[in-house]
C-alpha positions, 0 to 999 in steps of 0.5 A: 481442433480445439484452442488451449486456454490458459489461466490468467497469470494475474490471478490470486486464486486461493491466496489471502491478502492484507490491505492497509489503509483499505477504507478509501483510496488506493487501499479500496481499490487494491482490495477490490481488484484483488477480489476481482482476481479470485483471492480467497480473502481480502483483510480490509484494515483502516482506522476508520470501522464506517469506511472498513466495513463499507469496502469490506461489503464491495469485497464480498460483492465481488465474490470473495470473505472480507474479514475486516481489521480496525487499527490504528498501525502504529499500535503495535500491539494491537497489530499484532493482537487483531492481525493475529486473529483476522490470519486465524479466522481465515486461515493464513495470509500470503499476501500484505499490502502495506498501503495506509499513508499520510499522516493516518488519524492525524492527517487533520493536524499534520504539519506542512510548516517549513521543516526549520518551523517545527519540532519532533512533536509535528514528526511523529503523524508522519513517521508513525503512520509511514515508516513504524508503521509499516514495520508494526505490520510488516513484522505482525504479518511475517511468521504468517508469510513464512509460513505461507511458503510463497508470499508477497509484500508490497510497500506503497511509497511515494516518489516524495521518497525518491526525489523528495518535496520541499514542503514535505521533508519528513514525510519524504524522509519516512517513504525514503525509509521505506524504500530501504526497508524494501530492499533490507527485508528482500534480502534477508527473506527471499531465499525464505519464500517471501518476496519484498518490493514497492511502487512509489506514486505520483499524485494519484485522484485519492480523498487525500489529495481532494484539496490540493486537486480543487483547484484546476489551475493549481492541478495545470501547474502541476500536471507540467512536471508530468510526462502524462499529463494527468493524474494519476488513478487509484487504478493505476496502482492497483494494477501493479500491486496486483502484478507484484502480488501475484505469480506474474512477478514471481522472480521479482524482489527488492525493487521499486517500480515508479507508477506516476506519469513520468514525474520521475525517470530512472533506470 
């Protein structure tokens, strides 16, 4: 008597799939996993050519075309130009993750100020980077996500956004908009074929928070408002994007899904 075998439900089989912000972090990781779960494409998109490249060739390791796309995301138009051309070269886009975060290429200079210490000026690296500019994409990448008949967006957020964090007031501002952003788009393209959610993250183990994780008595203090007492993985991530991204999630839309050890509860 032979054991019937089933497909993994989490598979990417065939599908092709944008990741922003791909060169380090959560983005890298993303991309790699959905290499590992057999996409046919990964667009591995960061401001930065040395670090798209250097996970584009971990993408193709795994086995599956890297195409990688050079943009500062919040220029629309060469989103829209380099977008335009990476769906071209590889026939299509199903899947967006819109991952890139902080404060972009500006990340050096963005303020942490009191918010009563600053201007529109020190706003613009949040917002740019966190909200336009996952417009920027997210608009770029449509018609090809209509047209793909069964797409997916996935918008990384920040429980900043959810609970909000004192010493980050616009930035938490800009993920909260996100998060609108998720449930809007869910509505208006669901009964199109696309579907829209989030995943709103803890402090996750990325480049970007190498600083503030320096110091073990500071990452104690923090870990305390931790129901898991540990931070978070860019694994850990990974894992439900791959689960939202693919057929696994298929009745799921216009939700956030917490993914941060407990830092907040909801229902």
């Amino acid at each position: 008597m032979s054991v019937a075998t089933h497909e993994s439900i989490l598979t990417l089989t065939d599908r092709v799939a944008l990741v922003t912000g791909a060169g380090q972090g959560v983005g890298r990781e993303v991309a790699l996993t959905f290499a590992r779960h057999g996409a046919r494409a990964v667009i591995v998109n960061d401001f930065d050519e040395s670090r798209a490249k250097s996970v584009a060739g971990e993408v193709e390791s795994e086995g599956s075309r890297a195409v990688v796309m050079v943009t500062d995301i919040t220029d629309y138009a060469a989103v829209t130009a380099r977008l335009r051309a990476a769906v071209a070269e590889v026939g299509g886009l199903d899947i967006l993750v819109n991952n890139a975060g902080n404060a972009g290429p500006r990340s050096a200079d963005a303020s942490f100020d009191p918010f009563w210490d600053t201007d529109p000026g020190d706003w613009n690296a949040w917002l740019g980077t966190n909200l336009f500019g996952t417009l920027n994409v997210s608009r770029a990448a449509l018609p090809a996500l209509l047209e793909s008949g069964n797409g997916s967006i996935v918008n990384v957020i920040s429980d900043a956004g959810r609970v909000g964090e004192p010493h980050m007031p616009v930035y938490s501002a800009a993920k909260a908009g996100v998060a609108g952003f998720t449930r809007a788009l869910a509505k208006g393209t669901g009964r199109l074929g696309v579907r829209v959610n989030a995943v709103s993250l803890g402090s996750v183990r990325t480049p970007g928070v190498e600083a503030m994780i320096a110091d073990p008595q500071a990452v104690d203090a923090m870990l305390k408002q931790y129901l898991i007492r540990r931070l978070g993985e860019p694994a850990d991530a990974a894992n439900m994007i791959l689960f939202l991204a693919s057929g696994a999630s298929s009745w799921i839309t216009g939700q956030t899904y917490p993914v941060n050890g407990g830092y907040s509860v909801s229902f």
